[in-house]
N, C-alpha and C positions, 0 to 999 in steps of 0.2 A: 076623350070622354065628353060629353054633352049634355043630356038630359039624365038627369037622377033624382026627377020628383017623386019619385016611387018607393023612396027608402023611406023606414019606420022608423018612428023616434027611439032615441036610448035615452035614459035619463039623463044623460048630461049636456043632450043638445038642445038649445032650445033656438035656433036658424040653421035651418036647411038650404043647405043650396041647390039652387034651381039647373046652375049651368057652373060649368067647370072645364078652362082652354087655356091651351099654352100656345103664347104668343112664341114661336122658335126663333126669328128675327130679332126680339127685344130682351127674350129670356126671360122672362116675366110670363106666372101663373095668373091668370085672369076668374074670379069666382064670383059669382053672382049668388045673391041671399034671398031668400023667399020674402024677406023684409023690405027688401029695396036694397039694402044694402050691397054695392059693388067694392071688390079690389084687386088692384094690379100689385101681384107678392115677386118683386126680384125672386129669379131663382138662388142668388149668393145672400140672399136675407132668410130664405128658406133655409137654404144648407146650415147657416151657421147658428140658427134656431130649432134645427132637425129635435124632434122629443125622443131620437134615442139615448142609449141610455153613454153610449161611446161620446156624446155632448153636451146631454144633461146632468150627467152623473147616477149614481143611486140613491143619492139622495140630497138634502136642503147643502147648498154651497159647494157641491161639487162640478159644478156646471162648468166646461171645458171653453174657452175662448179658441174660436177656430181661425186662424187667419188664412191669407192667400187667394180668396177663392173668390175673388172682383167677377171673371171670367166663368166660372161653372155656369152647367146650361143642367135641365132635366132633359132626360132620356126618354125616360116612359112613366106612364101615371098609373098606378095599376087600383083599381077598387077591392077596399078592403072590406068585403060585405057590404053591409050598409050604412057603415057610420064614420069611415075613414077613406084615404088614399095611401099607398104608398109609392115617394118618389124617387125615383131611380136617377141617380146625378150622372152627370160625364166624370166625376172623378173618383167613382166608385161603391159611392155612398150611398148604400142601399137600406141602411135600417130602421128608418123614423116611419111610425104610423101616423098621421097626421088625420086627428082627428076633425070633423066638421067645427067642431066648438073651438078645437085650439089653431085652426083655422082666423075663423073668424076674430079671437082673441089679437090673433097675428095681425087682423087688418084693422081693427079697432085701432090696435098700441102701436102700429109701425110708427109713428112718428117718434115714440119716444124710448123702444124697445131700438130701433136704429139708433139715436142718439148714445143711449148708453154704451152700445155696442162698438160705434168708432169713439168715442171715448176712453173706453177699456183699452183699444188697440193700442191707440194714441200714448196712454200710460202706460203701458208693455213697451211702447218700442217697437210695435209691431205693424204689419202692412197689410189691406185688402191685395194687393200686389201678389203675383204668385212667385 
């Protein structure tokens, strides 16, 4: 997927991105922002951030800690209309719509949305390791 200057705003997006590539080699989502704004999203920071509902739960405090998945790659990036993607993992995981805004939220926070996230694992006992 490449160019998607052409989609219409929905209320909740306020950066659109211009460009949208997956690096296969590094596994890492590449998104460019109408803003200027660029970021390179691991695909295993993706996965374990997915907005379905099998990882975020159905609601406040449910949200699943995913471990294992150092290694996950995307498969395929499919457009969801105009205000999403949906990404297709190697490990199966097909259900996150991943919206332009929670997106971008994702590339804003990874520094610190990572952090908590091998933290939690680290408190579990748990491994990016599969």
């Amino acid at each position: 997927m490449s160019d998607v200057e052409d989609t219409m705003p929905d209320p909740g997006t306020s950066h659109w991105p211009t460009e949208v590539r997956y690096v296969k080699a590094e596994r890492c989502l590449e998104i460019d922002f109408d803003n200027g704004a660029s970021y390179r999203l691991p695909a295993e920071y993706l996965r374990v951030e997915s907005p379905s509902a099998e990882v975020q739960g159905h609601g406040p405090g449910q949200k699943q800690i995913v471990s294992g998945r150092r290694h996950v790659g995307i498969m395929e990036i499919e457009p969801m209309g105009n205000y999403a993607v949906r990404l297709k993992f190697d490990d199966l995981h097909d259900t996150g719509i991943y919206s332009w805004s929670y997106l971008y939220r994702l590339g804003e926070e990874q520094e610190s949305i990572w952090a908590d996230y091998v933290a939690t694992l680290e408190a579990r006992g748990l491994s990016r390791d599969p």
